[in-house]
Backbone as JSON, one array per atom type, in Angstrom:
{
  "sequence": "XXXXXXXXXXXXXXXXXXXXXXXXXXXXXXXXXXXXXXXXXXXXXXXXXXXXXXXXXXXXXXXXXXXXXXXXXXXXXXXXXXXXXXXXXXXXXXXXXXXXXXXXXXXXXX",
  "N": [[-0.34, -5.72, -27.18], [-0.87, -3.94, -24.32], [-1.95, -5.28, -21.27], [-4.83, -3.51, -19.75], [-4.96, -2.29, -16.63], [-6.94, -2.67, -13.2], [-6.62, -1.29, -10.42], [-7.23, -3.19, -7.5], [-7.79, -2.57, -4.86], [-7.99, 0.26, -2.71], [-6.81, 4.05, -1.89], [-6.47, 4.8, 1.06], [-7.63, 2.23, 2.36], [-6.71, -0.23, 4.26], [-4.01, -2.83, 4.42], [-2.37, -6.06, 3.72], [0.72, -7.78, 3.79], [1.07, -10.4, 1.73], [2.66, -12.58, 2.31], [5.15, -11.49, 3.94], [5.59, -10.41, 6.81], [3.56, -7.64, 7.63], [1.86, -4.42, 7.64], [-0.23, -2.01, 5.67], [-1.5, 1.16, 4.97], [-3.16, 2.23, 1.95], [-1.24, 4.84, 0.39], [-1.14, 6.2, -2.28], [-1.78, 5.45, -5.43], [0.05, 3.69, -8.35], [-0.05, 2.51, -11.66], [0.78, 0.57, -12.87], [3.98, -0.64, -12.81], [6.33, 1.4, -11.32], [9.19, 2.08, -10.5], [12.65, 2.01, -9.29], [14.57, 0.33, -11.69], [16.72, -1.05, -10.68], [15.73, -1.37, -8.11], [13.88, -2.99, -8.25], [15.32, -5.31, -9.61], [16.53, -6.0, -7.33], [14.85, -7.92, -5.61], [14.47, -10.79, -5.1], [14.54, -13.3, -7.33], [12.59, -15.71, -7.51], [10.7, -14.49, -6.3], [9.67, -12.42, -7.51], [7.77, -9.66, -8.87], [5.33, -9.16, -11.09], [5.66, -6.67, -13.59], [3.39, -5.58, -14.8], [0.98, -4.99, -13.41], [-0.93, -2.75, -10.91], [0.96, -1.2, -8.31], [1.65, -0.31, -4.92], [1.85, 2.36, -3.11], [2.55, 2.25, 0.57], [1.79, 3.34, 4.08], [3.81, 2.03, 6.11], [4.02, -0.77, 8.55], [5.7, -3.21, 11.01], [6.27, -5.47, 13.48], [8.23, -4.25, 14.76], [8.94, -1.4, 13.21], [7.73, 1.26, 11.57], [7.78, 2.69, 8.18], [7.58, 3.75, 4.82], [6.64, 1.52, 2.07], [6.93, 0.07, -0.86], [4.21, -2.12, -3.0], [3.52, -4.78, -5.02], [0.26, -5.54, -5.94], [-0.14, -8.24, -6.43], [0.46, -9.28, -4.28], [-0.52, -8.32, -1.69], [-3.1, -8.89, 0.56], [-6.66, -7.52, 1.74], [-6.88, -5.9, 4.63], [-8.71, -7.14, 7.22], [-8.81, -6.86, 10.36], [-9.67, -4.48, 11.61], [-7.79, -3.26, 12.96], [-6.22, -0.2, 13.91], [-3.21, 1.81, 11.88], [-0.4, 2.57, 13.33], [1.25, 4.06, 11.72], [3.08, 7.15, 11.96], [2.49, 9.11, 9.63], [-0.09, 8.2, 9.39], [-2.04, 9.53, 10.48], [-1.26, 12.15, 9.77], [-2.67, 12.42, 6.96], [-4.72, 11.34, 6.67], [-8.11, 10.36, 8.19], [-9.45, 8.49, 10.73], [-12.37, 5.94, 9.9], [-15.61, 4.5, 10.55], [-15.76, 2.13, 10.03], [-13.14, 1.46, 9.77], [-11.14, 1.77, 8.06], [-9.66, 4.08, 6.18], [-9.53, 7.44, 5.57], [-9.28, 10.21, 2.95], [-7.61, 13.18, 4.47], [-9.36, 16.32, 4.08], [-8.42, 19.41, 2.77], [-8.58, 22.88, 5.1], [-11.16, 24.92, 4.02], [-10.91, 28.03, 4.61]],
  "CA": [[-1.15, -4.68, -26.57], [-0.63, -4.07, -22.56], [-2.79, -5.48, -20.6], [-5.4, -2.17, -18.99], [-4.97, -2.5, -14.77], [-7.5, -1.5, -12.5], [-6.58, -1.51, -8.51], [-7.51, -3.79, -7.04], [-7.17, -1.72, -3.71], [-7.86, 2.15, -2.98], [-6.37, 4.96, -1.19], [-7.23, 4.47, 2.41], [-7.62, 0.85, 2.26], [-5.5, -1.12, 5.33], [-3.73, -3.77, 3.59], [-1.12, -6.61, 4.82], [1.18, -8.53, 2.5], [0.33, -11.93, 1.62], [4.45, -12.96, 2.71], [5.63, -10.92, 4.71], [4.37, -9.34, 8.1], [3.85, -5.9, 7.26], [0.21, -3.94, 7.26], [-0.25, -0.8, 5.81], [-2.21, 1.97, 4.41], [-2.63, 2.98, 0.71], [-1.72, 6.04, 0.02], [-0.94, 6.22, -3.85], [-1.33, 3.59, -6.32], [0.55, 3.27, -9.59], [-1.18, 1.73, -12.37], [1.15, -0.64, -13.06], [5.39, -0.64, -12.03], [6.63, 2.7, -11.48], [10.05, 2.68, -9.9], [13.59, 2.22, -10.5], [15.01, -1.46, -12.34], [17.6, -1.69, -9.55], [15.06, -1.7, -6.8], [13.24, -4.33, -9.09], [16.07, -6.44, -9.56], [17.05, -6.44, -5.93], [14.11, -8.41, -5.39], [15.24, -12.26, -5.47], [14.1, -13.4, -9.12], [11.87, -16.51, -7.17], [9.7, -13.72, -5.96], [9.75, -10.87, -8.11], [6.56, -9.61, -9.01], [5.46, -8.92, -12.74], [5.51, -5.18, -13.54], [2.17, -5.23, -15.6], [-0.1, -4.94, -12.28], [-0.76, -1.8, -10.32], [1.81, -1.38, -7.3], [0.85, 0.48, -4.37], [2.52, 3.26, -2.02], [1.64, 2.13, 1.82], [2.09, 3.97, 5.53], [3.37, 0.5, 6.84], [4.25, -0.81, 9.72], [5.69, -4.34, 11.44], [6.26, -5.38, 14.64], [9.26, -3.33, 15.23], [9.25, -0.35, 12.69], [7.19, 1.94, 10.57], [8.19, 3.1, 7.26], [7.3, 3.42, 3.82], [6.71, 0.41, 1.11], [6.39, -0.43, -2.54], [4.19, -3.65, -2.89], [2.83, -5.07, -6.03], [-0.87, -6.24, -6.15], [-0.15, -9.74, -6.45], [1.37, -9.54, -2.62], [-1.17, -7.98, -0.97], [-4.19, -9.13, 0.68], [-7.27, -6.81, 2.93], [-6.73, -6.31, 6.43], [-9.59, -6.97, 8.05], [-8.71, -6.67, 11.56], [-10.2, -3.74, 12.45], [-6.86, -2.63, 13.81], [-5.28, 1.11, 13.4], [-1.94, 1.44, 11.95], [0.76, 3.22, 13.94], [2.51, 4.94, 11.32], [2.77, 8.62, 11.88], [2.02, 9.61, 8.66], [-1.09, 8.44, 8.46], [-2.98, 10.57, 10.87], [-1.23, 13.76, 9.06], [-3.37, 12.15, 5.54], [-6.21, 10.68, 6.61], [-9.0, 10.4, 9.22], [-10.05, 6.86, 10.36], [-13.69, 5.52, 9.05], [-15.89, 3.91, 11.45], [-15.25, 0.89, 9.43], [-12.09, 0.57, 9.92], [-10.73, 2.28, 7.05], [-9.13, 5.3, 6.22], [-10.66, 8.66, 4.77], [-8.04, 11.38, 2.96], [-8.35, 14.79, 5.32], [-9.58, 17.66, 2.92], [-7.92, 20.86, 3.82], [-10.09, 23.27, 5.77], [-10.75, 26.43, 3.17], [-11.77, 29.62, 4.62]],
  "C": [[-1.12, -4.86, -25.05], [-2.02, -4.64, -21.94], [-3.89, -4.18, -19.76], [-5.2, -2.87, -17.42], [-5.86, -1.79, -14.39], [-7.05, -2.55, -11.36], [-7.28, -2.3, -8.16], [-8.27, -3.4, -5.63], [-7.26, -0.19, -3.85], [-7.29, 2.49, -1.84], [-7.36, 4.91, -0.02], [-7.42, 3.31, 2.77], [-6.52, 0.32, 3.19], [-5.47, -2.47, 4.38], [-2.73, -5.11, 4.41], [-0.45, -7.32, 3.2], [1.45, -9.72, 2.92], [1.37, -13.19, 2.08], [4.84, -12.8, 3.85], [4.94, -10.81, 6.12], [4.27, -8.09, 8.76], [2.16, -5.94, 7.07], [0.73, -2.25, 7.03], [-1.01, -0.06, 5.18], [-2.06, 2.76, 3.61], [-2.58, 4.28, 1.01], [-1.48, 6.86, -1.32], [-1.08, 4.68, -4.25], [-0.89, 4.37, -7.69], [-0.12, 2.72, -10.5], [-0.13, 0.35, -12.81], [3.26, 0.42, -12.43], [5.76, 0.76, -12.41], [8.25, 3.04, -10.56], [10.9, 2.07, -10.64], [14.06, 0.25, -10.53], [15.97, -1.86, -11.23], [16.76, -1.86, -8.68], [14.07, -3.38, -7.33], [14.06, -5.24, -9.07], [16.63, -6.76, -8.17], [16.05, -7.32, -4.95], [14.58, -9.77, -5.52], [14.32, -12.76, -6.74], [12.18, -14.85, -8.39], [10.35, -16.07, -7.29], [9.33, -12.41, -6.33], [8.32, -10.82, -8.34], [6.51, -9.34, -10.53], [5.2, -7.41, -12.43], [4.3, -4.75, -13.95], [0.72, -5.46, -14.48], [0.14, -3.69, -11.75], [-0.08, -2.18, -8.93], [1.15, -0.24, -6.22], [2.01, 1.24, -3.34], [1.75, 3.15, -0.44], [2.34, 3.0, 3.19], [2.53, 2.71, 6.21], [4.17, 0.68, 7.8], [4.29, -2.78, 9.9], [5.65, -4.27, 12.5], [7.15, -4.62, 15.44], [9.68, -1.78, 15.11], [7.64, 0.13, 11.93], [7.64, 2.29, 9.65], [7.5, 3.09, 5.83], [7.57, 2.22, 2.72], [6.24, 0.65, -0.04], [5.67, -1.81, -2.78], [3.32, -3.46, -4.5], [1.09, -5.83, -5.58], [-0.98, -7.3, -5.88], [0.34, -9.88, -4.89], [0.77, -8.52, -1.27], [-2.8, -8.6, -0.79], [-5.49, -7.82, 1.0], [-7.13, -7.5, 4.2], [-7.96, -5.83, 7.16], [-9.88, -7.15, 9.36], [-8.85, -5.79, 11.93], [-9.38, -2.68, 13.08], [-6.44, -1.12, 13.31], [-4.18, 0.73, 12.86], [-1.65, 2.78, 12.21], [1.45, 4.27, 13.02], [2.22, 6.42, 11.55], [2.59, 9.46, 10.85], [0.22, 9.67, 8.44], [-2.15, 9.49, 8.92], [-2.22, 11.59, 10.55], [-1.96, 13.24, 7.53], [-4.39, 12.15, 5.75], [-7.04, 10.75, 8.07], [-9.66, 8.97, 9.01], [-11.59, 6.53, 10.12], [-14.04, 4.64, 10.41], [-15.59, 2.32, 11.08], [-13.86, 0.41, 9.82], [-10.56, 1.72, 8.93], [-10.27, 3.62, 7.08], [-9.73, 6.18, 4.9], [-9.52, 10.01, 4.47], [-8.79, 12.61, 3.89], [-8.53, 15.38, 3.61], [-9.35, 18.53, 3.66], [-9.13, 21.94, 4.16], [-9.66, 24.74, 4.78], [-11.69, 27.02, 3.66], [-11.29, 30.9, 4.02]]
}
């Protein structure tokens, strides 16, 4: 019987990964592995992640680039530095939180 996943982590949530040095901001989660077996196996086997955790879609950003990421659960911490992130996506999603945090826009209906 599968294990049930809940997130750990929500949409809007600044994140960093627990490895790497990358921060970025959910903006989908998965409930558990949702992409393709080659991108999985191109992972080095040491550090693969297990598939039976929710994975998350982030706005990230290092010291050089922005771009989009796939991270598993297990390889993410909270980023509680307070800091913005850079990517240009995210201010077309979201609106930042006095916290820190990020808030999806809701479209304006008239």
């Amino acid at each position: 019987m599968p294990r049930e996943s809940v997130a750990k982590f929500t949409i809007g949530q600044v994140v960093k990964h627990r490895v790497y040095p990358f921060r970025g901001v959910i903006y989908d989660v998965d409930p558990e592995f949702s992409n393709t077996e080659e991108w999985w196996l191109s992972i080095p086997e040491e550090v693969r992640p297990r598939k039976d955790q929710p994975f998350y879609h982030l706005f990230a950003e290092n010291a050089d680039t922005e771009y989009l990421a796939y991270v598993s659960e297990q390889n993410l911490v909270a980023d509680t530095s307070g800091d913005p992130v850079r990517h240009p996506q995210v201010d077309e999603t979201f609106i930042r939180s006095d916290d820190g945090g990020y808030r999806v826009k809701t479209a304006n209906l008239h």
